[in-house]
N, C-alpha and C positions, 0 to 999 in steps of 0.2 A: 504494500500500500504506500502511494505516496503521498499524497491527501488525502483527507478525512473531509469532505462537505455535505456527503448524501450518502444513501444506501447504495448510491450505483459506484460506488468506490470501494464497495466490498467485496471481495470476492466470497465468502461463502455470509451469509447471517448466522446459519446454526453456530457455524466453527464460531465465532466471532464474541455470540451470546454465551456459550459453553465457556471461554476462555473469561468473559467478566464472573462467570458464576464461579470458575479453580480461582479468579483469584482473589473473592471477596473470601474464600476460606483459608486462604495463604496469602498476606496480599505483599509480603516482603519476599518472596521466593527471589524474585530476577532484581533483589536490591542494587546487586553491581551492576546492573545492564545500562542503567544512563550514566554510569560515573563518569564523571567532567563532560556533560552534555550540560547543556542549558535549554528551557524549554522560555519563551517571551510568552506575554498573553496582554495581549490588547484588547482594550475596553473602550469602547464608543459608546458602551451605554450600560446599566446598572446591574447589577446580577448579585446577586449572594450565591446562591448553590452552583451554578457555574465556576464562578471565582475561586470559590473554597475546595468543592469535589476536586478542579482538574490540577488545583495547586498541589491536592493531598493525594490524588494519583501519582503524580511528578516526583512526589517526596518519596510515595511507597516506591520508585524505579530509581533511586539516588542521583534523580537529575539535579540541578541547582534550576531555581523558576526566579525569572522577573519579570514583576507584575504594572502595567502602567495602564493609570486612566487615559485616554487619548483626548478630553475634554482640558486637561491640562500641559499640556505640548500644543507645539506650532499648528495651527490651522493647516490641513490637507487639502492641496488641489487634485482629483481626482482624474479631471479633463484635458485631453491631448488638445496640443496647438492655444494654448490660450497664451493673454497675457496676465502673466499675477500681478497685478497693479490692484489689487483689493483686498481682503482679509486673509486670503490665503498665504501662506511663508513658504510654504516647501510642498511641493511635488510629490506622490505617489513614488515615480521613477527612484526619486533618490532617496525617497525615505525610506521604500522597501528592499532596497539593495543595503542601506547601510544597517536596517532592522538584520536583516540577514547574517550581514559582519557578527551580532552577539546574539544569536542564535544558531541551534541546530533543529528544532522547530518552532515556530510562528502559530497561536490562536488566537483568531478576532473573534469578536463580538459586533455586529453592527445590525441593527433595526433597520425597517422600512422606511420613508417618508410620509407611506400610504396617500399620497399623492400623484406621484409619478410611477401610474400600474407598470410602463415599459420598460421603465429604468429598473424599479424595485424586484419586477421578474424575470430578470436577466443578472440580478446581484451581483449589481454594477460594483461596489467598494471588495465585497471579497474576491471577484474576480480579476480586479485590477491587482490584488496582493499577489495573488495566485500570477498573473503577467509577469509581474515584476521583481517578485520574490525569487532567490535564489538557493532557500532552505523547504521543506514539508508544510503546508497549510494547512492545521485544525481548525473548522469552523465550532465556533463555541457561539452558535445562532447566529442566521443571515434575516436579510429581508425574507427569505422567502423557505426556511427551512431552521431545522434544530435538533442536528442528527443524533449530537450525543447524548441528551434529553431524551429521544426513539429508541435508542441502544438501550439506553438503561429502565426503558418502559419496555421493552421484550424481554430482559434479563428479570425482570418483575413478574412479568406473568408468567415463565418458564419456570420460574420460581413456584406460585402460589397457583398455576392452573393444577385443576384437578381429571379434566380429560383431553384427550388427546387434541383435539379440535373444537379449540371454544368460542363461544358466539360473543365477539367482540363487539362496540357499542360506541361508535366517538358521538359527545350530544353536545352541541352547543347552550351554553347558558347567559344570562341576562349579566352584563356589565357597563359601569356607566359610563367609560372611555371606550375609544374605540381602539380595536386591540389587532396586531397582525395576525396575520393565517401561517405563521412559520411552525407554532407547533401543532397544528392541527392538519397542514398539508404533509410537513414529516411524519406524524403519527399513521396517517393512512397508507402514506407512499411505504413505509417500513413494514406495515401489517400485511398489506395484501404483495409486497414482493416478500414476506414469508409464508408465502400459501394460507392465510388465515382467512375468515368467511367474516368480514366487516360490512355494518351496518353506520349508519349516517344521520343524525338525525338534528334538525333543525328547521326554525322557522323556512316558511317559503322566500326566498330573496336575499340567503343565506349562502347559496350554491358552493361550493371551494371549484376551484380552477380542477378542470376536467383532468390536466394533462395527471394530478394528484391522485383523483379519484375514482381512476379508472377500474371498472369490475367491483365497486362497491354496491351494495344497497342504497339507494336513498329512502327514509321514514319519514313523512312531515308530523305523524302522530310520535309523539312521545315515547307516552303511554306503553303503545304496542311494541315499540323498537326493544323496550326496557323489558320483557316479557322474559323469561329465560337468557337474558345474558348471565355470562360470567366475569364481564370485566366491563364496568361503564367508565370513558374516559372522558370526561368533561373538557371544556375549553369555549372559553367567548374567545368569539372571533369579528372583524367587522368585514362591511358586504365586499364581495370579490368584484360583482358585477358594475356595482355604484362602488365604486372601488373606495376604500376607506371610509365610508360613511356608515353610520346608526343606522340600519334600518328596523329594527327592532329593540324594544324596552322591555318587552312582555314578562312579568316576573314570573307567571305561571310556570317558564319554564326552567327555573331555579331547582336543583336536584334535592329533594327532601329524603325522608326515611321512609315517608309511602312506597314512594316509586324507587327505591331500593329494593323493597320489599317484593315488588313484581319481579324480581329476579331471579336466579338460581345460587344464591345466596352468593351472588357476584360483589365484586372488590372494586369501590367505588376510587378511582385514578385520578390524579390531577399533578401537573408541571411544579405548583406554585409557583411566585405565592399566589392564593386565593381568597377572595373577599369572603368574611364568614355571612352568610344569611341575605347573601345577593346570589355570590354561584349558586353556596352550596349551604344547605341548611347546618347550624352549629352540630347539631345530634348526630348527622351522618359522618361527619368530622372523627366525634368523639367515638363513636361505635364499631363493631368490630368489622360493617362495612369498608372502611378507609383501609387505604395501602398507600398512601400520600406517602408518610416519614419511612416508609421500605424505598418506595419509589427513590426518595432521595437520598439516601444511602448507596443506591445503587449509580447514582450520580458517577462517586469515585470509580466503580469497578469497569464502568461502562468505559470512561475517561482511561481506566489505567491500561483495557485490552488496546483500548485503539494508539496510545501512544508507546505502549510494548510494540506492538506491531509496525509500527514506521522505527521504531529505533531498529528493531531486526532486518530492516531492508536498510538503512544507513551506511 
């Protein structure tokens, strides 16, 4: 592997999944595998379990990590041919070759604008790193994706599923910002390229970008989507079509302990963080429904297979 952005950078999932699950039970095993590597991780934008997981991965591989907000460095021109005669100080070109100089892998962090649909789905900023970078690129969430997030939500279920082939559930919930589609287009994109039977369920005008969603169910009812799953994965997401805009407030469709209940005594999923008693009712939180604080846990394991894996092709 030389980059880490998407599942299509995988070569196997199972293998992949398998190796976060040996090494959440050993997690020091390949302690000497990063000595005197250095992993960088850039941040455009805020994270806690990001930040922390792929630091304490780094640590369990005896890499050395430096961590920089990118909000406090030079302004970034991203665009070829211009003239930087405005806020911008330094270039992409030279800032990702010399990022390079004190690294031997590179993770960014950067959001949507949820403005510009063409630019945002074409993941204009980690792809210009990826141009111009001359180390390994870990995406640690793009505009339009949040792979290691997906990773460590399959190592979760592989974890806690009870049959072979279980009836997964991504449901959109009621949030008052409007929020990107990156972890809700990776969730899908990583379920159904593991052969898994994914259902969909959200308001009508919700849709996620097809190229995501392809061989899902779509559910506009709730209710029924929730009927025997085993894993419901929440997420607000804002509309793909009206790109970046509310189209829906509806609290009804806030996941409570009822509609837990129509399940097959499924494992209620969520990224964080989450709004309590907007997503997701407090009680479902608290109950033995939730697999949130596993999910996040698995954060690190998920982080340590994938930067094991670029360190062994180095």
């Amino acid at each position: 592997m030389r980059n880490f952005t998407s599942v299509h950078d995988v070569k196997s999932i199972k293998d992949l999944v398998k190796e976060g699950i040996k090494l959440k039970k050993n997690p020091l095993k390949y302690k000497s595998l990063g000595q005197d590597k250095t992993l960088v991780l850039l941040f455009f934008n805020p994270s806690l379990r990001t930040r922390l997981s792929t630091q304490k991965a780094a640590l369990n591989l005896g890499m050395n990590v430096i961590v920089m907000n990118m909000t406090e460095g030079w302004n970034l021109e991203f665009e070829d041919g211009v003239t930087m005669n405005t806020d911008k100080a330094e270039h992409i070109k030279e800032a990702a070759k010399v990022i390079s100089q004190y690294a031997d892998i590179i993770g960014i962090r950067t959001f949507p604008s949820l403005t510009d649909k063409k630019k945002d789905y074409a993941d204009f900023i980690l792809n210009k790193f990826i141009e111009h970078s001359e180390v390994p690129i870990v995406s640690l969430e793009s505009a339009i994706r949040h792979p290691l997030q997906s990773l460590a939500d399959l190592v979760t279920m592989k974890e806690l599923g009870k049959v072979k082939k279980p009836k997964v559930v991504l449901s959109w919930a009621p949030h008052p910002r409007a929020l990107p589609q990156a972890v809700s287009n990776s969730f899908a994109e990583w379920v159904l390229n593991a052969g898994m039977d994914l259902t969909i369920t959200h308001p009508k005008g919700y849709e996620l970008s097809k190229a995501f969603t392809k061989g899902a169910t779509i559910e506009y009812d709730q209710e029924k989507a929730f009927k025997g799953a085993d894993f419901v994965y929440t997420k607000n997401w804002s509309s793909f079509k009206k790109y970046g805009k509310i189209a829906s407030t509806d609290k009804n469709w806030m996941i409570t302990k009822a509609k837990m209940d129509l399940t097959n005594n499924g494992k209620f999923m969520h990224c964080l963080p989450v709004r309590r008693n907007v997503v997701v009712a407090g009680d479902v939180l608290d109950s033995k429904y939730a697999a949130v604080i596993n999910q996040a846990n698995n954060r690190t394991y998920a982080a340590q297979a994938v930067l094991k894996n670029i360190l062994e092709s180095l």
